[in-house]
C-alpha positions as CSV (number, residue, x, y, z in Angstrom):
1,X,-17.6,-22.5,1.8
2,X,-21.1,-21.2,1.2
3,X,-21.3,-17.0,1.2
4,X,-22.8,-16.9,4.0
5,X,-19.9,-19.1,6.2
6,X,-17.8,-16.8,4.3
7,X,-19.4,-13.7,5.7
8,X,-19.5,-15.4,9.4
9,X,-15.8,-15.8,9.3
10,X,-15.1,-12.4,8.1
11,X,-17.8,-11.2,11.0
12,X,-15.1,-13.3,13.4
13,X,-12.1,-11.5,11.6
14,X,-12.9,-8.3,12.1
15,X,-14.1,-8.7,15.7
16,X,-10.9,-9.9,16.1
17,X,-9.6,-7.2,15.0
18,X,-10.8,-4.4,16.8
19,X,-10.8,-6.0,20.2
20,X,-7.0,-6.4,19.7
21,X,-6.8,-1.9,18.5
22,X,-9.4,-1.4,21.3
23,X,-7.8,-2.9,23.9
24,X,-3.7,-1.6,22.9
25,X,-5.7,1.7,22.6
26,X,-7.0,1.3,25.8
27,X,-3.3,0.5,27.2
28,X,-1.9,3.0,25.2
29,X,-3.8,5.9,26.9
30,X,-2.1,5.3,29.9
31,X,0.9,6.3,28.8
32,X,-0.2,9.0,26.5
33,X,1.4,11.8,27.7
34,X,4.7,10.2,26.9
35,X,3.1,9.5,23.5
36,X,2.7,13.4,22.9
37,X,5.5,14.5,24.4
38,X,7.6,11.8,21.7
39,X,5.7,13.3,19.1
40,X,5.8,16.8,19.7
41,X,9.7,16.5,20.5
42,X,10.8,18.2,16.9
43,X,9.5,21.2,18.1
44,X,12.2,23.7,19.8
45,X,10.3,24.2,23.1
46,X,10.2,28.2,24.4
47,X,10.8,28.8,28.0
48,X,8.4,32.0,27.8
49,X,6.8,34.0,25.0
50,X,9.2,36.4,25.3
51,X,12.2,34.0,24.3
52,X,10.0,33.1,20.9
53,X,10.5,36.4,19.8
54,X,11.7,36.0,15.6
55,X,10.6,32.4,15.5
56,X,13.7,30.7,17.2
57,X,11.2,28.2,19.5
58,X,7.5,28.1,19.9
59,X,4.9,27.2,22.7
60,X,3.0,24.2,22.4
61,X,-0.6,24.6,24.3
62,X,-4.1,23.4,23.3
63,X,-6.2,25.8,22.0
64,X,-9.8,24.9,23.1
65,X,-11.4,23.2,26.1
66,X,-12.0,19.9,24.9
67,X,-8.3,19.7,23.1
68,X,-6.5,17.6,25.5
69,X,-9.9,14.8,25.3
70,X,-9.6,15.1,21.9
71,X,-5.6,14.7,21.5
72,X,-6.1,12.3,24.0
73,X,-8.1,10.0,22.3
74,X,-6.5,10.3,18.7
75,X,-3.1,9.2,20.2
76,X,-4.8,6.6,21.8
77,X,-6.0,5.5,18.7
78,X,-3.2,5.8,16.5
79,X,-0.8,3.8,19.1
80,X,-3.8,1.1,19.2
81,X,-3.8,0.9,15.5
82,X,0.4,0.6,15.0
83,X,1.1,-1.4,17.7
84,X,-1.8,-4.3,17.2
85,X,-1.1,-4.1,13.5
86,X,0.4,-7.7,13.6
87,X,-3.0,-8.6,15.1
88,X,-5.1,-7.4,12.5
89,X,-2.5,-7.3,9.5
90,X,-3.1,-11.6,10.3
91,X,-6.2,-11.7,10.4
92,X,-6.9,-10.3,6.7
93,X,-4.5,-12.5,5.6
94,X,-6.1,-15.4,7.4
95,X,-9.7,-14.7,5.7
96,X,-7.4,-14.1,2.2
97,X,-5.1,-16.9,2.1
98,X,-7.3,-19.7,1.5
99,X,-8.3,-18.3,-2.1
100,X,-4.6,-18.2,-3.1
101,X,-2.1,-20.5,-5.2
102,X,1.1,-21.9,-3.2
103,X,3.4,-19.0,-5.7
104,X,0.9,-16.3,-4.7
105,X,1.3,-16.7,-1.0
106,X,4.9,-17.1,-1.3
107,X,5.3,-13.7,-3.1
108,X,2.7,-12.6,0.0
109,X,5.1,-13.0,2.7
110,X,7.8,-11.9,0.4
111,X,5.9,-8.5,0.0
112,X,5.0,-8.3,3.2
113,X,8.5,-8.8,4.9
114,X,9.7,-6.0,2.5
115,X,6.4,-4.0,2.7
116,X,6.9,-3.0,7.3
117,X,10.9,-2.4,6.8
118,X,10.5,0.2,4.0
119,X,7.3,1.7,5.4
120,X,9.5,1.6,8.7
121,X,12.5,3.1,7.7
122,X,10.2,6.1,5.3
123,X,8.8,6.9,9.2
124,X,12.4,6.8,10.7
125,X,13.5,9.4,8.1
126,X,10.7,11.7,8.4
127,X,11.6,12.0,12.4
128,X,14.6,12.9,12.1
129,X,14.5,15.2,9.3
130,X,11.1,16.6,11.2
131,X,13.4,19.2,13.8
132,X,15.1,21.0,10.7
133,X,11.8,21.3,8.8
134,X,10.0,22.6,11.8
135,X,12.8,25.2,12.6
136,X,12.9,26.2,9.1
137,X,9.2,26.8,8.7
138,X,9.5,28.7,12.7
139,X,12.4,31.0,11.3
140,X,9.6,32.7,8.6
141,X,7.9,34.2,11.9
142,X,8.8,38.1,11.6
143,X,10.4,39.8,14.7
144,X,8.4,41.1,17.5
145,X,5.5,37.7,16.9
146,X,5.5,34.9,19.0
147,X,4.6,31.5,18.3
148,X,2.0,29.6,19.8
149,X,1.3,26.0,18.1
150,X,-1.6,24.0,19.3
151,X,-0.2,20.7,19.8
152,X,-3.2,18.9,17.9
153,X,-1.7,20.4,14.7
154,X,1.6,19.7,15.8
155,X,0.5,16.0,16.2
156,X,-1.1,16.1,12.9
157,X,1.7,17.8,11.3
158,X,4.1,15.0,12.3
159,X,1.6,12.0,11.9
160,X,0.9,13.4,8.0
161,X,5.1,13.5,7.5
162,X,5.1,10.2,9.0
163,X,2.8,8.8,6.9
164,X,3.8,10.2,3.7
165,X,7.4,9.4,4.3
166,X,6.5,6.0,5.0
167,X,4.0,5.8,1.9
168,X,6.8,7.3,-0.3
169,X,8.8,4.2,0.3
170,X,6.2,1.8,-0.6
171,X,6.6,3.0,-4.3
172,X,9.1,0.8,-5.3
173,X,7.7,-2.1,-4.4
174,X,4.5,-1.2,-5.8
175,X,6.8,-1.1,-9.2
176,X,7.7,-4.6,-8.5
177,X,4.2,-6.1,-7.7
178,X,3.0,-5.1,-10.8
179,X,6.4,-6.6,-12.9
180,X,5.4,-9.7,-11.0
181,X,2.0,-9.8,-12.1
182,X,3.2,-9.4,-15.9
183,X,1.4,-5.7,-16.2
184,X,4.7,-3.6,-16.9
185,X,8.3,-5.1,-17.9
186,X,11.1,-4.0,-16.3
187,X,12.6,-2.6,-19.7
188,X,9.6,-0.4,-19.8
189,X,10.4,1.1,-16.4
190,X,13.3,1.5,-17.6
191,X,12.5,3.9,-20.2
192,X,10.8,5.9,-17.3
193,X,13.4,7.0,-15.5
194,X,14.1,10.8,-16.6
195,X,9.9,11.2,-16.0
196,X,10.3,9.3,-12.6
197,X,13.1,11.3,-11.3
198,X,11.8,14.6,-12.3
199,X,8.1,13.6,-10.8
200,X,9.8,12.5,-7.7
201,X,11.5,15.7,-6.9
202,X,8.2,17.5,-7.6
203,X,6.6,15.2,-4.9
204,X,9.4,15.5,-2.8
205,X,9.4,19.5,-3.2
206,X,4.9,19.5,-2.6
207,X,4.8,16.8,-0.2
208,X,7.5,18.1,2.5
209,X,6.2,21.9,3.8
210,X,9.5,23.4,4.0
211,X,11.3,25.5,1.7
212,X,15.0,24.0,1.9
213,X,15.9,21.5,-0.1
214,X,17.2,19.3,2.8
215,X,13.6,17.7,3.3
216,X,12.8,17.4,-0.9
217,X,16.4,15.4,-0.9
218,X,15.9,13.5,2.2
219,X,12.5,12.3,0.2
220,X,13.5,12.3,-3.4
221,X,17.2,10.8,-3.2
222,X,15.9,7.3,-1.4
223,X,13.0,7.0,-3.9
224,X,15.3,7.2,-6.5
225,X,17.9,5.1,-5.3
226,X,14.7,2.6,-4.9
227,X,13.2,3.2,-7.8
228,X,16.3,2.0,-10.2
229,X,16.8,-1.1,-7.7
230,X,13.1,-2.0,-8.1
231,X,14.0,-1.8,-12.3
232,X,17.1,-4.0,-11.7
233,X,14.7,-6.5,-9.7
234,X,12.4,-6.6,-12.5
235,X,15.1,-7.1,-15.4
236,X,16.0,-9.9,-13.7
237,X,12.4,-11.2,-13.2
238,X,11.8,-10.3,-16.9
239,X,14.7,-12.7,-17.8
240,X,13.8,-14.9,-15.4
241,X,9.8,-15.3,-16.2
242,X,11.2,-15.9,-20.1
243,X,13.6,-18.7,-18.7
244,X,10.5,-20.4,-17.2
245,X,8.4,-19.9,-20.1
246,X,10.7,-21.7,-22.0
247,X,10.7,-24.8,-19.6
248,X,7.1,-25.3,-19.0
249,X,4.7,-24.5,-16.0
250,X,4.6,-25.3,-12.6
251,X,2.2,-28.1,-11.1
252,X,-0.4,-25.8,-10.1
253,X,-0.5,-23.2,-13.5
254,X,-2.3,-24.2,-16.6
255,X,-0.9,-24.5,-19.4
256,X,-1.3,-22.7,-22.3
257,X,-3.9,-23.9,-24.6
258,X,-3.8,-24.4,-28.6
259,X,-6.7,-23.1,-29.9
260,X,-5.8,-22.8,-33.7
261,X,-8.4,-24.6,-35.8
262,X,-7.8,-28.1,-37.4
263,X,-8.5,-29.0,-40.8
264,X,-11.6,-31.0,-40.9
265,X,-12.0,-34.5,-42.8
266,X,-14.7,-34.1,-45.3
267,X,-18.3,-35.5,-44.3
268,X,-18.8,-39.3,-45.7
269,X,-21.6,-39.3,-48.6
270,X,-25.2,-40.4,-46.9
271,X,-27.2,-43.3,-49.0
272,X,-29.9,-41.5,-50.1
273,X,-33.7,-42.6,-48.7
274,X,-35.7,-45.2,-50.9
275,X,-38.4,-43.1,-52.7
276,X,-42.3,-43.9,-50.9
277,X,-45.9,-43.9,-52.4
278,X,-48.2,-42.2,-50.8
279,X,-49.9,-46.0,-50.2
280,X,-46.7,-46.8,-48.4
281,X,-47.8,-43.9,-45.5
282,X,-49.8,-44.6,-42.0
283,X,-51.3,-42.2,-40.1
284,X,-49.8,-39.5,-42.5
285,X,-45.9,-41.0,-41.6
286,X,-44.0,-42.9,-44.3
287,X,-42.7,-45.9,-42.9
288,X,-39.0,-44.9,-43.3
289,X,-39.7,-42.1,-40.8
């Protein structure tokens, strides 16, 4: 199509897409207070301040006037944008897909159908690992102090575990992509794993805020176990791609062009031109020319 059909359908797409977040968002803040309650359930609740005393529960209250607008609205939003991700997670493929090759697409949906399981299951993890790192990090409160958590930064503490959690999980088959794509073997990975390992623990130790080790391990022992099936996954592709090499390509690759030089014949002598007289020229032009 012509750029500028292009640009109308991606107009389309995206209007599309934001009806479909604007209108589960506008569902969605119906039911918000069950939304923040759901979210802000890792939290040991207090009763009173006085029974907070040491950091054994906290009170969740919002701070400022406009806080529960605010919270409101960004719970709103981030329902709208989960739940109608189908919606819109379609419609970029729908603009994308027509530029791709039949293999492409296929490892698409193969990507994808691994891609919302592993991001799913990252967020499932960080949940239920959320109560022990929230009690850990409440224990630190000296005696006689109280603790009073707004519950917009309770919403945002658990939304940024959520997401890195979830993120986290994605790594492995980030690995694979690019063994697909023929950037990095599978045998090279291999040879990463002592760095890997040790760099995951350090992410797992910096990106969960508590000091126990249960929330680095609950981070840094999946990734691992994911990381060294992702470098089994692309062995295998390795030894598969080399299989297929050998056979030929597919009906819609190209194949692999020769382009080595080839000896050239030598050039066939020219019968040289019949010598003229200047008396043989008109107009300045010999009649041979």
């Amino acid at each position: 199509m012509p750029l500028v059909e292009h640009l109308r359908e991606l107009r389309n797409r995206l209007a599309k897409a934001v009806l479909a977040i604007v209108v589960v968002s506008v569902v969605a803040a119906f039911y918000s207070e069950q939304l923040m309650q759901f979210l802000a359930e890792p939290v040991p609740k207090c009763d009173s301040l006085t029974n907070s005393d040491g950091g054994n529960c906290a009170i969740v209250s919002f701070n400022t006037l406009t806080s529960p607008f605010t919270t409101t609205i960004k719970v709103s939003l981030m329902a709208g944008l989960v739940v109608s991700s189908p919606v819109w997670l379609y419609q970029l493929w729908a603009f994308v897909a027509p530029g791709l090759h039949r293999h492409e697409k296929k490892y698409t949906y193969v990507f994808t159908a691994a891609a919302v399981p592993l991001f799913a299951g990252g967020a499932l993890l960080s949940y239920v690992i959320l109560p022990v790192s929230i009690k850990v990090l409440l224990s630190l409160t000296p005696g006689g102090s109280a603790n009073i958590l707004s519950l917009d930064e309770v919403l945002d503490f658990t939304i940024r575990m959520v997401l890195v959690f979830g993120l986290a999980f994605e790594l492995p088959l980030l690995l694979i992509m690019l063994n697909m794509v023929g950037i990095v073997s599978g045998r090279r990975m291999a040879g990463w794993w002592r760095g890997v390992v040790m760099g995951v623990f350090i992410f797992g130790a910096v990106a969960t805020p508590t000091t126990d080790p249960v929330g680095m391990l609950a981070l840094s022992g999946p990734i691992v176990v994911l990381y060294f099936v992702a470098v089994g996954f692309s062995l295998l592709n390795d030894r598969r791609r080399a299989r297929k090499e050998s056979e030929g390509p597919s009906d819609d690759e190209a194949s692999v062009l020769d382009h080595t030089p080839e000896a050239v014949e030598p050039a066939e002598p020219v019968a040289a031109l019949p010598e003229q007289t200047s008396r043989d020229r008109v107009n300045g032009y010999d009649d041979v020319t």
